[in-house]
PDB file of N, CA, C and O in Angstrom, chain B, residues numbered from 101:
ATOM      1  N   UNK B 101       0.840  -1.184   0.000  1.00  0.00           N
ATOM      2  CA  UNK B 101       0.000   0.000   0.000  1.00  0.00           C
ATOM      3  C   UNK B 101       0.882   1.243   0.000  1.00  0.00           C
ATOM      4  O   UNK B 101       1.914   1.423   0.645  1.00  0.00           O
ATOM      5  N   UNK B 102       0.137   2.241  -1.036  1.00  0.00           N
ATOM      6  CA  UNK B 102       1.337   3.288  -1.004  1.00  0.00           C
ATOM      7  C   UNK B 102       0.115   4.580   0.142  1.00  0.00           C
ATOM      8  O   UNK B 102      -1.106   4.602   0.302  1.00  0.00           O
ATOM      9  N   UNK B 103       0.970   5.241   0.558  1.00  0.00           N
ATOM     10  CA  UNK B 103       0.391   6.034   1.165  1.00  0.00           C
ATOM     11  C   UNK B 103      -0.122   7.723   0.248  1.00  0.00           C
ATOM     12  O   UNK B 103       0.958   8.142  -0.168  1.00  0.00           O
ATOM     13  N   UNK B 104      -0.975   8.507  -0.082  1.00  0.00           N
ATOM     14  CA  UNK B 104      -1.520   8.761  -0.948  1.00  0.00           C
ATOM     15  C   UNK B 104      -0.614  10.586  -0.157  1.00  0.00           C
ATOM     16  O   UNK B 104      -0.642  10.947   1.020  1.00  0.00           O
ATOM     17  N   UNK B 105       0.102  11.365  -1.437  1.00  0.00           N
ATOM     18  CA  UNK B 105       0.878  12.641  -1.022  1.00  0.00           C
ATOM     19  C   UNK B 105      -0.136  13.711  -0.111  1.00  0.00           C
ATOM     20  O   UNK B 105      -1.359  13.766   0.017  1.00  0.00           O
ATOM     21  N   UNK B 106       0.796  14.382   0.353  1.00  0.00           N
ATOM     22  CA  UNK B 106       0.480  15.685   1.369  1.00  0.00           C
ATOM     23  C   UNK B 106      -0.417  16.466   0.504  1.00  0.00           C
ATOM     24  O   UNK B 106      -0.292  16.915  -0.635  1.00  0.00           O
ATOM     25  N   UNK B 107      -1.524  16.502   1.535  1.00  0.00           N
ATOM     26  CA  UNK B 107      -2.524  17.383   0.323  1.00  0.00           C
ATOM     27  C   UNK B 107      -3.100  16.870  -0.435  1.00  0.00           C
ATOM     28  O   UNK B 107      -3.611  17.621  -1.267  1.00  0.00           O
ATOM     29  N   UNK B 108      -3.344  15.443  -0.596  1.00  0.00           N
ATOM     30  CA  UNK B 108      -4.552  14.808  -1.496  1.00  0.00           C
ATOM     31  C   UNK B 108      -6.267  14.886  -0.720  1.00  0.00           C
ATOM     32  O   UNK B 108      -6.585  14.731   0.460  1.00  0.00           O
ATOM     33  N   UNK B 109      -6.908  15.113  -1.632  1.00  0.00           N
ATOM     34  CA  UNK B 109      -8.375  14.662  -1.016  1.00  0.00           C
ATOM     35  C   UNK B 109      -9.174  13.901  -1.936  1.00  0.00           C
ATOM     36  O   UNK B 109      -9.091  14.081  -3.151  1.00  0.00           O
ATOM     37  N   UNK B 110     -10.162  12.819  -1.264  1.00  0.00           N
ATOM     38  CA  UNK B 110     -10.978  12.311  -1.876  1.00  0.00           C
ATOM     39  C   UNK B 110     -12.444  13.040  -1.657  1.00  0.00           C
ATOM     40  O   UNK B 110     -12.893  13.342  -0.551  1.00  0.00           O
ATOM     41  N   UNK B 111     -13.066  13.254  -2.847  1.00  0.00           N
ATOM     42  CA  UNK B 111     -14.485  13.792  -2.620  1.00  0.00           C
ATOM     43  C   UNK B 111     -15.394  12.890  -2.863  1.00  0.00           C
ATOM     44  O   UNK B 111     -15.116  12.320  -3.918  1.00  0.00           O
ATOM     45  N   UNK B 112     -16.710  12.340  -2.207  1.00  0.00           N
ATOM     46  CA  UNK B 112     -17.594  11.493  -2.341  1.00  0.00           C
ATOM     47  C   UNK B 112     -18.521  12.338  -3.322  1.00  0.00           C
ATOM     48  O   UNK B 112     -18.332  13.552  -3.247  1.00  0.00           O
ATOM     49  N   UNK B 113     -19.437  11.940  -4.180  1.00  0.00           N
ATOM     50  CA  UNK B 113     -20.302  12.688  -4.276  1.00  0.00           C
ATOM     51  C   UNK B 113     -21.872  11.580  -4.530  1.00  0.00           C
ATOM     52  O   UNK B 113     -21.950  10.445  -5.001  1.00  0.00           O
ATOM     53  N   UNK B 114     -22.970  12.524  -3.980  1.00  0.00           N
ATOM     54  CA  UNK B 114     -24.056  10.926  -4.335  1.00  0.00           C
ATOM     55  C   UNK B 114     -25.182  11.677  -5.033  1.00  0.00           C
ATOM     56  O   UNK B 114     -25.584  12.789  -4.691  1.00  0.00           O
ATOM     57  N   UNK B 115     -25.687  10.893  -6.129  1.00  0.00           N
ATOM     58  CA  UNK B 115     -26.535  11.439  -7.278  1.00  0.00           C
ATOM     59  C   UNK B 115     -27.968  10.800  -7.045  1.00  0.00           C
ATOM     60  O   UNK B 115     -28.006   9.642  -6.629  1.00  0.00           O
ATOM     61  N   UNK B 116     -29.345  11.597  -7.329  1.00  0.00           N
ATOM     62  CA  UNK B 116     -30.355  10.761  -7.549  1.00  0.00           C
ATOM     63  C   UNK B 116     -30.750  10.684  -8.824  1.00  0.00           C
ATOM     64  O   UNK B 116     -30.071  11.469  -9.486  1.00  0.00           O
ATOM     65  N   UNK B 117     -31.421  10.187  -9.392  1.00  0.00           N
ATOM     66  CA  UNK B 117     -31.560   9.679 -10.610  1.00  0.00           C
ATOM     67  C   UNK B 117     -33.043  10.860 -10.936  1.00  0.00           C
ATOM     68  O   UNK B 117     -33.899  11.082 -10.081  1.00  0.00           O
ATOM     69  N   UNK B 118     -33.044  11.424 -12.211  1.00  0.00           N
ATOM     70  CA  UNK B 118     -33.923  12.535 -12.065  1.00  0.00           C
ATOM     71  C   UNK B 118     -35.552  11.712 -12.998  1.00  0.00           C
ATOM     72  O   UNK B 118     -36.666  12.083 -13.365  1.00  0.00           O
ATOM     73  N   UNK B 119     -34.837  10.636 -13.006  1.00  0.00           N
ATOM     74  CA  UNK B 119     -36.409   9.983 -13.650  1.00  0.00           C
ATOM     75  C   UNK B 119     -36.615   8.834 -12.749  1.00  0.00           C
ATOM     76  O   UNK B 119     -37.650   8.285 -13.129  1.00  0.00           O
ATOM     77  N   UNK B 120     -36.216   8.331 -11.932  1.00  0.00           N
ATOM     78  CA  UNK B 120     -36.412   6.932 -11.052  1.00  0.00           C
ATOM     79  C   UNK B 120     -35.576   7.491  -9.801  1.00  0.00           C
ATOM     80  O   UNK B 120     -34.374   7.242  -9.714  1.00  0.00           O
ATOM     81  N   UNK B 121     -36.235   8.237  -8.856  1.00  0.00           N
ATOM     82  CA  UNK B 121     -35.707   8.737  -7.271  1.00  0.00           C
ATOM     83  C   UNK B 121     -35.468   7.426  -6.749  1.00  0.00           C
ATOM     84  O   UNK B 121     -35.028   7.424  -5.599  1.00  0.00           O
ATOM     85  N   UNK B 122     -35.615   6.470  -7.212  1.00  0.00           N
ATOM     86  CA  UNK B 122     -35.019   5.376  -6.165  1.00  0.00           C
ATOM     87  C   UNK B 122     -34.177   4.689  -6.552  1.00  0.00           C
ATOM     88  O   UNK B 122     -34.111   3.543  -6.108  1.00  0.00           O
ATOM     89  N   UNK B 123     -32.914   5.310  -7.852  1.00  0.00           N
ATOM     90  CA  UNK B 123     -32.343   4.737  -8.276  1.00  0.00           C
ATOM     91  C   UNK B 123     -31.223   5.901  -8.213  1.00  0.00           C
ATOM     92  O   UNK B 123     -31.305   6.990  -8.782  1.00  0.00           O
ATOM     93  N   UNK B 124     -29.718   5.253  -7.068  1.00  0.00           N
ATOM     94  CA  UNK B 124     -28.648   6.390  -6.763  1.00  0.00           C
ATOM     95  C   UNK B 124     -27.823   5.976  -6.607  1.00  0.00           C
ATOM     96  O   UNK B 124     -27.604   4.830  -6.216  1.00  0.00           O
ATOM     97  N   UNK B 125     -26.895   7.050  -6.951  1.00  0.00           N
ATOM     98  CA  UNK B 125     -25.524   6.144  -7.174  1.00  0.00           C
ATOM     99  C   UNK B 125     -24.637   7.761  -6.266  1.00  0.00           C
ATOM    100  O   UNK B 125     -25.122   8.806  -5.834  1.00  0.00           O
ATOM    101  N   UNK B 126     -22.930   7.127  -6.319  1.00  0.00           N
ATOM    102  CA  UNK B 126     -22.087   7.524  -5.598  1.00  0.00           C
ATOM    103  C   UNK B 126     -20.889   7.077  -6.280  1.00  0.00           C
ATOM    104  O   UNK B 126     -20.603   5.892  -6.458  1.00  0.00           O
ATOM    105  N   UNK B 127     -19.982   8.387  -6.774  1.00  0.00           N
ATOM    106  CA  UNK B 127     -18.951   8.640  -7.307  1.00  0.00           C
ATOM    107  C   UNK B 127     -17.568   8.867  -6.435  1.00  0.00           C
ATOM    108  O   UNK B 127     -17.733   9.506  -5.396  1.00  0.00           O
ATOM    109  N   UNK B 128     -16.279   8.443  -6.713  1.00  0.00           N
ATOM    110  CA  UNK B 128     -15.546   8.739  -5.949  1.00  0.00           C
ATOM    111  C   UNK B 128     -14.493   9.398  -6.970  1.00  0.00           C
ATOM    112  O   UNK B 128     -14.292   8.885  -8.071  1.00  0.00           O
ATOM    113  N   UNK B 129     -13.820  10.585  -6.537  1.00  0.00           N
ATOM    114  CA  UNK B 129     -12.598  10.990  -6.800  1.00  0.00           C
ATOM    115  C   UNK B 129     -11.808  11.214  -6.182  1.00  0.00           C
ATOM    116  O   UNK B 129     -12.167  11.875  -5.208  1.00  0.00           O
ATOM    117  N   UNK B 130     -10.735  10.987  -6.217  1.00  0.00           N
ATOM    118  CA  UNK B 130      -9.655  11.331  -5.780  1.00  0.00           C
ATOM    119  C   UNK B 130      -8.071  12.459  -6.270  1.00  0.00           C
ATOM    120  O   UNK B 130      -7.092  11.910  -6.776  1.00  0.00           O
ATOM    121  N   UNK B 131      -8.085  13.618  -6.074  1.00  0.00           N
ATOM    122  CA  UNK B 131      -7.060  14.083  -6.591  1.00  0.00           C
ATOM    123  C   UNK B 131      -8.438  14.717  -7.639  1.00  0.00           C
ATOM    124  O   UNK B 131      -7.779  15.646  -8.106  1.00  0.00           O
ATOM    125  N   UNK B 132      -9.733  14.867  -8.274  1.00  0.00           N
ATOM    126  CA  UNK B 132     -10.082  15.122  -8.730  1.00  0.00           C
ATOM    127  C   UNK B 132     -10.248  14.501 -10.334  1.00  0.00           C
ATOM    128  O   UNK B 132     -10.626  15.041 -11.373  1.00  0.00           O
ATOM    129  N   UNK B 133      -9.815  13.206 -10.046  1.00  0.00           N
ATOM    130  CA  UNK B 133      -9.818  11.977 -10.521  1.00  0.00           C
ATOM    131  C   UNK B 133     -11.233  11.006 -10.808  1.00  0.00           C
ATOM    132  O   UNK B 133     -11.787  10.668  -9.762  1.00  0.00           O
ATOM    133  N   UNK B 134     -11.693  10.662 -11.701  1.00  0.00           N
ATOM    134  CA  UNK B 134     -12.998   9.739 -10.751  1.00  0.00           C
ATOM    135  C   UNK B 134     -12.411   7.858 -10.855  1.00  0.00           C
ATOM    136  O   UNK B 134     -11.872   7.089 -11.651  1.00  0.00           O
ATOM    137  N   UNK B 135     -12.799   7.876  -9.891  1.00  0.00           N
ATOM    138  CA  UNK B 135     -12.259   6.134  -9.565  1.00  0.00           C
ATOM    139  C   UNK B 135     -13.447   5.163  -9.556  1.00  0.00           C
ATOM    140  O   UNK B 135     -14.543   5.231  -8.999  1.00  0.00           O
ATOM    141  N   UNK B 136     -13.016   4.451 -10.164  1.00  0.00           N
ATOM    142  CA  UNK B 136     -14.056   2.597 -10.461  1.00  0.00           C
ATOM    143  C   UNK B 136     -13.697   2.276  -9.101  1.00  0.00           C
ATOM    144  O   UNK B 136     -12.604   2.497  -8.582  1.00  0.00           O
ATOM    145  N   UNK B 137     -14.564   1.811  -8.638  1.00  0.00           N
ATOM    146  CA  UNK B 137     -14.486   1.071  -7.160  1.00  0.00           C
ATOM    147  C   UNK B 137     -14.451  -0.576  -7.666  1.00  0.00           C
ATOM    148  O   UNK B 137     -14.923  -1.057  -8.696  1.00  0.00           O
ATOM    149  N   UNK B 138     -13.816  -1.157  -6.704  1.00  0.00           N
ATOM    150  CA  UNK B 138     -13.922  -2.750  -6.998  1.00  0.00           C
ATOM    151  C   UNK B 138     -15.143  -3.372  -7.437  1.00  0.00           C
ATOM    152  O   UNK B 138     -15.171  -4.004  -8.494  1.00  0.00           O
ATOM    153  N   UNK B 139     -16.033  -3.255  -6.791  1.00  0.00           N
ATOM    154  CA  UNK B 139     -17.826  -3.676  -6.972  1.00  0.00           C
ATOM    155  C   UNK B 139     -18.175  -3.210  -8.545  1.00  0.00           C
ATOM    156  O   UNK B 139     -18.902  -3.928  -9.232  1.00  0.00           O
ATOM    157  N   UNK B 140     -17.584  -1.905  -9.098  1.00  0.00           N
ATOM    158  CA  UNK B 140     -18.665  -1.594  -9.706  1.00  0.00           C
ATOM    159  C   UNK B 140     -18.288  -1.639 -11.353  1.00  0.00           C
ATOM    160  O   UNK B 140     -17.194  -2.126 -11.638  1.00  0.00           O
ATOM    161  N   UNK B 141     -18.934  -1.275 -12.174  1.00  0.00           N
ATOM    162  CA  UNK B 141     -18.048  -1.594 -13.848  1.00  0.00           C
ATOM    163  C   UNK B 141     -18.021   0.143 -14.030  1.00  0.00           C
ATOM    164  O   UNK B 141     -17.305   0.546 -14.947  1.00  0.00           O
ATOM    165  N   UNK B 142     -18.609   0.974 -13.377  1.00  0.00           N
ATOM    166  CA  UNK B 142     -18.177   2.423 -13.980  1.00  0.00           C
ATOM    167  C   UNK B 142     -18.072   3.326 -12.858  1.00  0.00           C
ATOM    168  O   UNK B 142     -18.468   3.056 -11.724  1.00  0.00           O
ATOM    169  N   UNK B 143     -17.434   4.593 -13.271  1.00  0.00           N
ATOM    170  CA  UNK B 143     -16.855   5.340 -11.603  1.00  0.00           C
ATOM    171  C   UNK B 143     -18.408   6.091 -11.482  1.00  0.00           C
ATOM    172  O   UNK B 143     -18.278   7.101 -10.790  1.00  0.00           O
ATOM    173  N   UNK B 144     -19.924   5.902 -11.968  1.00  0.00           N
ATOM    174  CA  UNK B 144     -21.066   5.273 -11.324  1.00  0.00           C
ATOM    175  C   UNK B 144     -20.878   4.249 -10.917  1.00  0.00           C
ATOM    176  O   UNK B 144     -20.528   3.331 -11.659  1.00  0.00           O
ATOM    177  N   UNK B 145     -21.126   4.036  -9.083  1.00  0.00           N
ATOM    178  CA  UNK B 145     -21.835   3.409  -8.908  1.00  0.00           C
ATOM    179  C   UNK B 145     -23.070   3.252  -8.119  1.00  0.00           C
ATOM    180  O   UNK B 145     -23.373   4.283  -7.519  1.00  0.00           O
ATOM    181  N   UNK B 146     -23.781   2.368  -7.967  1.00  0.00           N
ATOM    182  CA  UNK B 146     -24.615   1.968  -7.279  1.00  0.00           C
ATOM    183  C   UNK B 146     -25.040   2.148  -5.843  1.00  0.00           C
ATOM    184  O   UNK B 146     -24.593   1.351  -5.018  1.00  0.00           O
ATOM    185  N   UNK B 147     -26.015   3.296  -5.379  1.00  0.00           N
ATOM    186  CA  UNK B 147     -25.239   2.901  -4.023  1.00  0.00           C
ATOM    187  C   UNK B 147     -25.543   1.931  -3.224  1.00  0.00           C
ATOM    188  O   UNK B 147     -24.576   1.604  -2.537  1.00  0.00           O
ATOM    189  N   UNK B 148     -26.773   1.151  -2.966  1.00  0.00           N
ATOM    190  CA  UNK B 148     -26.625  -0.579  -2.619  1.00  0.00           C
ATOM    191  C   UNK B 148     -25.107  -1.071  -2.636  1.00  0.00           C
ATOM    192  O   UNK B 148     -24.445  -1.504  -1.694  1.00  0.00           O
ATOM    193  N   UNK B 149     -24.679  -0.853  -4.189  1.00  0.00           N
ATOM    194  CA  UNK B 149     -23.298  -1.749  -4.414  1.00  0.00           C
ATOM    195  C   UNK B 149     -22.036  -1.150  -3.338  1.00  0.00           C
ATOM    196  O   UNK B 149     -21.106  -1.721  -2.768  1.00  0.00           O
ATOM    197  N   UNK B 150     -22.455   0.132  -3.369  1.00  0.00           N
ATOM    198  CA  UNK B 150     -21.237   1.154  -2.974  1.00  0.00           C
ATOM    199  C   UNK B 150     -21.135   0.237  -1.633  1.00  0.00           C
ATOM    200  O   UNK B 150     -20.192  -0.519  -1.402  1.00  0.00           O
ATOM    201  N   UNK B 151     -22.296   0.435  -0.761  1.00  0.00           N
ATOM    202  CA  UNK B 151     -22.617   0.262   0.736  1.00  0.00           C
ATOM    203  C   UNK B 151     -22.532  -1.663   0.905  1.00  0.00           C
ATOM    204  O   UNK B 151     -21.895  -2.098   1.864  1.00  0.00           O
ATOM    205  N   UNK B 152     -22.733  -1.963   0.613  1.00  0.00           N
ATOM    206  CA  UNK B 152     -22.680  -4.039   0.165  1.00  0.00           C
ATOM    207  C   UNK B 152     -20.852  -4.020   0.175  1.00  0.00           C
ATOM    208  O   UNK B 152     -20.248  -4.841   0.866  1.00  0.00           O
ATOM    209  N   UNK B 153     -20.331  -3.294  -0.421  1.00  0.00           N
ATOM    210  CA  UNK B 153     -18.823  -3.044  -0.762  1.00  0.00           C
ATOM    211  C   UNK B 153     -18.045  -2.706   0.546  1.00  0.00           C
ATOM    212  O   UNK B 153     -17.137  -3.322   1.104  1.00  0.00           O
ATOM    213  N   UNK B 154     -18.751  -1.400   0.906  1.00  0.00           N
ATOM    214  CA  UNK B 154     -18.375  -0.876   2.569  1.00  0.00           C
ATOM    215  C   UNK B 154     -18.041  -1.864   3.826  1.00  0.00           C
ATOM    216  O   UNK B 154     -17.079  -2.022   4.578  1.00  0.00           O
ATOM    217  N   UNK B 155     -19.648  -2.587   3.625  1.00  0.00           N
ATOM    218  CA  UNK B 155     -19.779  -3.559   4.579  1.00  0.00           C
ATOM    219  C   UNK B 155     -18.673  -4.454   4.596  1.00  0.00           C
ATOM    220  O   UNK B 155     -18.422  -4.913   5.710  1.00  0.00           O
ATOM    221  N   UNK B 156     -17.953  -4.819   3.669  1.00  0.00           N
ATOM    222  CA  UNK B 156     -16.804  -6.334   3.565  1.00  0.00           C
ATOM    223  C   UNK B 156     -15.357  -5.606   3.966  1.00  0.00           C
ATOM    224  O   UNK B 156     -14.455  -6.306   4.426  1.00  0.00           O
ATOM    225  N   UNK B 157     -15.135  -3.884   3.735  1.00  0.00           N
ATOM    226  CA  UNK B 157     -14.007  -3.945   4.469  1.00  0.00           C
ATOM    227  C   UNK B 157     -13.592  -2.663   5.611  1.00  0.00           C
ATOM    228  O   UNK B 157     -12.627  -1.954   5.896  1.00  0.00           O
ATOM    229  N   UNK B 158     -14.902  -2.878   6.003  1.00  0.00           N
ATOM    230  CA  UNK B 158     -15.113  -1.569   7.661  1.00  0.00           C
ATOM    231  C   UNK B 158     -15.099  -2.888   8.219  1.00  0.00           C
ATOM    232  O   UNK B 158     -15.569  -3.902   7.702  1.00  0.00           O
ATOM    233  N   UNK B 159     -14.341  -2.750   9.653  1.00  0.00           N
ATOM    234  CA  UNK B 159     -14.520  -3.825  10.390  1.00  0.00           C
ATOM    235  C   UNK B 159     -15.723  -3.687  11.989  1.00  0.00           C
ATOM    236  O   UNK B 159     -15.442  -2.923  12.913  1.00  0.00           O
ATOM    237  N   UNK B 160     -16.712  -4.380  11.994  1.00  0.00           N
ATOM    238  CA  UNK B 160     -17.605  -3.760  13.041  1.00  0.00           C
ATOM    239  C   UNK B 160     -16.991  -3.653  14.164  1.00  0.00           C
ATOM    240  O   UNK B 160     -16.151  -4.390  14.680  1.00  0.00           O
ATOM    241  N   UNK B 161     -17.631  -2.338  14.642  1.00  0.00           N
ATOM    242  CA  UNK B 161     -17.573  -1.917  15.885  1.00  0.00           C
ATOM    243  C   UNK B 161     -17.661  -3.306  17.463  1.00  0.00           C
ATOM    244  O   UNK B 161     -18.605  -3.976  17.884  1.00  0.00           O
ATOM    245  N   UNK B 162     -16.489  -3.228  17.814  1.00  0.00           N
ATOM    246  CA  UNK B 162     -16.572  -4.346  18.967  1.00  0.00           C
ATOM    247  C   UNK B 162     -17.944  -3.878  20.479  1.00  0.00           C
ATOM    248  O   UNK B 162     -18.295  -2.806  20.971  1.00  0.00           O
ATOM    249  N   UNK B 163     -18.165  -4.698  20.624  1.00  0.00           N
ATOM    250  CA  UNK B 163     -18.987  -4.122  21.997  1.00  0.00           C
ATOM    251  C   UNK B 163     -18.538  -3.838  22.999  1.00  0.00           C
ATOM    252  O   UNK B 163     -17.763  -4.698  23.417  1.00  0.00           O
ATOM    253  N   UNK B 164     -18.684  -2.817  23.756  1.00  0.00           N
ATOM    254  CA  UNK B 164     -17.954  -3.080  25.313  1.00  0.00           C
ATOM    255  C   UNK B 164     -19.226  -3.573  26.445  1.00  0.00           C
ATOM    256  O   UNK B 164     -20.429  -3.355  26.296  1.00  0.00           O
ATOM    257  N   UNK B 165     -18.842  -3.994  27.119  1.00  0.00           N
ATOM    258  CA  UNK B 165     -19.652  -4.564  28.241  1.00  0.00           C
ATOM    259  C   UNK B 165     -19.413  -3.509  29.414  1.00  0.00           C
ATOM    260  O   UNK B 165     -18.430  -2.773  29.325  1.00  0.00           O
ATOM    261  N   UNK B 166     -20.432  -3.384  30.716  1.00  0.00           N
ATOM    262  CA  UNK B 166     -20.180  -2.462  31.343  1.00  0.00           C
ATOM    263  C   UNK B 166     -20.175  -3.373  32.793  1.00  0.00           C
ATOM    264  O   UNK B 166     -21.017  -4.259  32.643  1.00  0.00           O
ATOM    265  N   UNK B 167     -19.766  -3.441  33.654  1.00  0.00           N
ATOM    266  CA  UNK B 167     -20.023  -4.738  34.715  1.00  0.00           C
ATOM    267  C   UNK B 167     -20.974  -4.070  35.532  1.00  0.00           C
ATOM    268  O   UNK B 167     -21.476  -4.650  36.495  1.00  0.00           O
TER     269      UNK B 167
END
């Protein structure tokens, strides 16, 4: 893994679809770049896919117990 230079940002951005509101997607750039995410075939994607994608490499929150 390379570590990404001083002063980079990634911008999310999330779109609704102006003929089917229940159909949205989420773009990523980086550097002002747009990036294909692993999940998806275009730097649209899906956001189901986006978030289905999220889920496999955020690791959940552990519980704490309180005695």
């Amino acid at each position: 893994m390379r570590w990404p230079r001083y002063g980079a940002y990634i911008v999310l951005k999330y779109f609704i679809s102006k003929t089917d509101k229940s159909e949205t997607y989420v773009t990523v750039h980086f550097d002002g770049e747009p990036q294909v995410l692993p999940d998806c075939e275009d730097h649209y994607c899906s956001y189901s896919t986006f978030l289905k994608s999220l889920q496999n490499r955020i690791d959940k929150p552990k519980k704490i117990y309180q005695a």
